[in-house]
N, C-alpha and C positions, 0 to 999 in steps of 0.2 A: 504494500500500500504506500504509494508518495504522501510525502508529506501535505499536496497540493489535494488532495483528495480527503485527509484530514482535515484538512482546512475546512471543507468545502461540504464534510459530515458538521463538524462544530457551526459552522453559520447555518447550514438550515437546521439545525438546533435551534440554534440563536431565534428567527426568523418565527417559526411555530412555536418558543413560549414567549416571541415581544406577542403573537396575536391573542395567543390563553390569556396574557396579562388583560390586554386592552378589553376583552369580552369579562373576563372579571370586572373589572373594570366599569364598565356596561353594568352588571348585575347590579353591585353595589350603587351606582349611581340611578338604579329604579327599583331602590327595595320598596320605595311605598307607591310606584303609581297603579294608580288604580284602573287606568282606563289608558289602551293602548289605542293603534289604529286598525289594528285587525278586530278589535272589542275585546272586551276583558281584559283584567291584570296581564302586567307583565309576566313572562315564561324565564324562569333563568335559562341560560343558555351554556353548555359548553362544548368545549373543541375536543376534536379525536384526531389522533393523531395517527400514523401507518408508514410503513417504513417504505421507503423507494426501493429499494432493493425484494422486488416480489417473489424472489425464491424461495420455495419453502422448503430450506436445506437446515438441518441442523449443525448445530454449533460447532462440532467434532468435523464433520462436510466444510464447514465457509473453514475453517482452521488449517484444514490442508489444503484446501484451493487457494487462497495466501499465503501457503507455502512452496506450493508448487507439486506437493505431494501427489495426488493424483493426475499431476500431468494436466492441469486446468490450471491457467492464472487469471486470479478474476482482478486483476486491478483494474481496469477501467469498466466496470460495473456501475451506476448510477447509485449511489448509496447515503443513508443520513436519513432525514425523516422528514416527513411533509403531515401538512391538513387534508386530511380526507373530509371532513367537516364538519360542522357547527350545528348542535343539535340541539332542542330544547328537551327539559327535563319535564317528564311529565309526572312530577308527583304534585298532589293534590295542592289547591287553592288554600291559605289560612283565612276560616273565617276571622271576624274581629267584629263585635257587635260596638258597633256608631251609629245610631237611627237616625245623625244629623247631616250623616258625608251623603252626600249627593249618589253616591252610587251607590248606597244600602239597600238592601232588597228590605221586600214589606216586612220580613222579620224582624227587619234593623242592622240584620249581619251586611258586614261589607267582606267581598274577598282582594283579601290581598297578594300580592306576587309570592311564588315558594321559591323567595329568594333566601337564604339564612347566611348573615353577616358571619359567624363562626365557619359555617361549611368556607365559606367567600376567601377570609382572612387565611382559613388553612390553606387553601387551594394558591393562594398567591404569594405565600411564605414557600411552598413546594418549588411553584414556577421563578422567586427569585434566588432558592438554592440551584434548581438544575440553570439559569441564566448565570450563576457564579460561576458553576463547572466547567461549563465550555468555555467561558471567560479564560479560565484556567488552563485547560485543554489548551485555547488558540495562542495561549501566552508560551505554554511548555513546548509548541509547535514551531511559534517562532525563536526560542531561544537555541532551539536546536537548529534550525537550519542558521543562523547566526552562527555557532559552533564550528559545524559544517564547514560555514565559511572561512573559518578561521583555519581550519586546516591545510586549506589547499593556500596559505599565503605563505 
């Protein structure tokens, strides 16, 4: 595997959790509206994610075919991870009895978005540790090819 192809796994990294952020993001910013344009509460939303690489080889298989062992070299394979897509959660509406908001039904219950600020905060503490990582990754990627270069001077 080149280092160029590392690279290029860590950004679309990168790339699919800046968009998980910003759909978090989204959630939290309409935990209380109550009326979208589709009608009814907001839906939380989240991202799925799917690897480019569509082989369905196991790990022992991709280990010798980057190594050359079976006479297969897959390095220029498309590889790293993308958005397959953005899906709404379909667990149920929280009632919350307000007989005064505008959108209460005749019982007085209003339903609100099944967004929960705890599920939300987990979720974007998860997405700013894996955005640390590859950070990480892309840094120990270029320290080495810098090294690299030091060798041949």
């Amino acid at each position: 595997m080149s280092f160029l192809q590392s690279m290029n796994i860590s950004g679309s990294a990168l790339t699919a959790q800046r968009l998980r952020m910003d759909i978090i993001s989204e959630n939290i910013a309409n935990i209380d509206t109550t009326r979208t344009q589709k009608g009814g509460p907001y839906k939380r939303k989240m991202v799925v994610f799917e690897s480019k690489d569509q082989t369905n080889t196991i790990f022992s298989q991709m280990l010798n075919n980057i190594k050359g062992i079976d006479g297969i070299k897959d390095a220029n394979t498309n590889k790293g991870v993308e958005v397959s897509g953005i899906i709404e959660d379909e667990e149920p509406f929280k009632l919350v009895y307000n007989p005064t908001h505008p959108d209460a039904n005749e019982d007085g219950y209003v339903e609100m978005p099944n967004v929960d600020s705890l599920k939300e905060t987990i979720d974007m503490m998860e997405v700013v540790r894996a955005y640390q990582s590859n950070i990480t990754a892309l840094n120990a990627i270029k320290e080495m090819a810098s090294k690299a270069l030091e060798i041949g001077r």
